[in-house]
N, C-alpha and C positions, 0 to 999 in steps of 0.2 A: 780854459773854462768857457771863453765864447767861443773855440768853435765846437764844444758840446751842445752849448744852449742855439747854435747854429740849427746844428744836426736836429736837434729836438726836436724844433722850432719846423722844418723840411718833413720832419718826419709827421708830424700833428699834420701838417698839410697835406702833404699825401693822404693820409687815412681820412683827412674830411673831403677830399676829393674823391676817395672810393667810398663812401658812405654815402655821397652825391650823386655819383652815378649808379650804386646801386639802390637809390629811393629813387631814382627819375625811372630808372631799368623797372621798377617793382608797379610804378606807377605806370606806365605805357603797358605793361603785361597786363594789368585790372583793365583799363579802358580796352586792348585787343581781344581779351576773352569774356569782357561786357558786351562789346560788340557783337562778337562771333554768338553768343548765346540769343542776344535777339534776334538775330540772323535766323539761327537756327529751330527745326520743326519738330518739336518729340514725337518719334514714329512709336508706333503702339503697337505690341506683337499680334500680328493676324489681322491690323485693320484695313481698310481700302488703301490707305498710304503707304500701307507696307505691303501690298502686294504690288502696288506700281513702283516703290523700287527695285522689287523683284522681275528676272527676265518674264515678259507676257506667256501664260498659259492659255490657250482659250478654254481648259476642262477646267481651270479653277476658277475661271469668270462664269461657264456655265453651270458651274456646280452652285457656285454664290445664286444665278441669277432663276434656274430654272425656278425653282417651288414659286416665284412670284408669276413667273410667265403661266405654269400648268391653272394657278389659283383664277390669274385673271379669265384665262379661257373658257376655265368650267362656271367661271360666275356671270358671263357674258355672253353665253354661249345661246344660241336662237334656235327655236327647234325648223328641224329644215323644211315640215308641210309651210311652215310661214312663212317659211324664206323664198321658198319655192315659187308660195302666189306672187308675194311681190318683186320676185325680181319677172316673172312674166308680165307683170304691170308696168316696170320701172327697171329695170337693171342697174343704170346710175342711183337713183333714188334709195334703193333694197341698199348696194354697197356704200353710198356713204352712212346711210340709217346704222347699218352691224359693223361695218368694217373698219380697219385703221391701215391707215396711208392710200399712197397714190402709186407712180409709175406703171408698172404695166398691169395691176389690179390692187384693190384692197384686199386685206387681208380679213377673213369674217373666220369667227369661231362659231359653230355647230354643233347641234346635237341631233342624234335620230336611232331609231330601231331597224333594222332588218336583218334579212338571210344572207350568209356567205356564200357569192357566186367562187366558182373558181377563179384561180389567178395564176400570174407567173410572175417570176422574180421580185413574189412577196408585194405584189399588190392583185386585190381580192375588188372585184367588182361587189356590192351590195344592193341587194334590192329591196328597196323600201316602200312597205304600205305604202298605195295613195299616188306613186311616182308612175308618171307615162312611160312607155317602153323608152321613148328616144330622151331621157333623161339620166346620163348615168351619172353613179357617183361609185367612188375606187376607194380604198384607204391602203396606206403605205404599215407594212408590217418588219419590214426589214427581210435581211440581215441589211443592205444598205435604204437609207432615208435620204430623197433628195428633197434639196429645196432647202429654203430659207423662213419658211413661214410662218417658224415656231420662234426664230428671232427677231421676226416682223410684229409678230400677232399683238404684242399689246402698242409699238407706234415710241415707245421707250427709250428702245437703245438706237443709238445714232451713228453716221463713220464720223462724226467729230470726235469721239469715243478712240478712237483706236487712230494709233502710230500710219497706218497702211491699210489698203485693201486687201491685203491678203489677211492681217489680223482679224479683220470685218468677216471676213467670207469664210475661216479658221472659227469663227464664233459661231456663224449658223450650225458648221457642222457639227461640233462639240457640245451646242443644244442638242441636236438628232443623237449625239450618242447617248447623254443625259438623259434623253426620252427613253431612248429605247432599255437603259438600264432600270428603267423605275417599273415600266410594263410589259416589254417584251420581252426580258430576258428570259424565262421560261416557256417560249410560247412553240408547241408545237405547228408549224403550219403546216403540214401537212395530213392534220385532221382539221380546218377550217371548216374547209367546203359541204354545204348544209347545215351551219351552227345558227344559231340565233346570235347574233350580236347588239350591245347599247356600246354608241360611240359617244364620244364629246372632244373634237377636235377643233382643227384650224385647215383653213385650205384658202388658196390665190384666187380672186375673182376672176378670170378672162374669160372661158366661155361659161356661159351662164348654165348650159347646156351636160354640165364635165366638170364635177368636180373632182379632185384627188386629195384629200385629206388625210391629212398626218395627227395620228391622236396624241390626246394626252390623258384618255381614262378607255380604255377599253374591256368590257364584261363579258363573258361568254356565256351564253345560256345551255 
């Protein structure tokens, strides 16, 4: 009879000791996945946080980012007889007045009329009312778009932005293709030459004398 009530006795203990460690066990599991929840960030399908923990696209940054960059351009946009006097007045003065940033020129958005000169590899000289012969101005039609000045133009986006310079320089381009799929995908160039054209682009400050502008509304007359 006592060593039943022994055994019992051994056995009651036992079970309160696994009853023990499984409440301490139940208790350290709330507090570890207490934790881990405050820790943690609810990604939301499709929002900026969930494309960065997606591998970097630069067509899906430029697709996100173009409609703001074409909007700011055509709302900032100078007409170029203006720009024209004052940068013969001023040069410094004209590009910080229209333009954003610095290094090897500001970046000014423009607008104007003329005739399409001919061109080659899809850049078109244009002559416009009002401009002296030794003034030209070029616009970029594709098939390739060089330059960076449609992911300059509004002074925005940063390389603090991006992992590497090659992401950085991946981003200019995949704005020029953005562009090009909004307005030039149709675009015969080989009936230009003699059109009437309205531009409202973006082009690099350095010679004052020389612009090459990359649009972002182009109308054919």
């Amino acid at each position: 009879m006592i060593k039943a009530t022994t055994q019992s006795q051994l056995s009651n203990q036992i079970s309160a000791k696994k009853r023990k460690i499984a409440l301490v066990s139940a208790i350290s599991a709330t507090i570890i996945f207490g934790a881990m929840a405050l820790d943690t960030t609810v990604i939301v399908n499709g929002s900026v946080n969930d494309l960065r923990q997606q591998v970097f696209s630069p067509d899906n940054y430029a697709n996100t980012h173009y409609a703001d960059i074409k909007s700011y351009v055509l709302d900032n946009s100078v007409n170029a007889i203006t720009l024209l006097k004052e940068l013969q007045i001023d040069k410094k003065a004209a590009g910080d007045k229209y333009g954003v940033g610095g290094g090897i020129g500001p970046v000014i958005p423009v607008s104007f009329e003329g005739t399409i000169d001919s061109g080659r590899s899809g850049i078109f000289k244009v002559s416009i009312p009002g401009f002296p012969d030794n003034q030209t101005v070029r616009i970029q039609t594709g098939p390739a778009i060089n330059g960076t000045d449609l992911r300059d133009a509004t002074g925005k986006i940063s390389f603090g932005e991006f992992t590497n310079q090659i992401e950085y320089q991946d981003v200019g381009a995949a704005l020029n293709r953005a562009m090009k799929a909004d307005i030039l995908e149709d675009l015969d160039r080989t009936t230009l030459t003699g059109k009437i054209v309205e531009i409202t682009g973006v082009f690099r400050l350095i010679n004052a004398k020389n612009w090459l502008v990359t649009p972002v509304r182009m109308n054919l007359k």
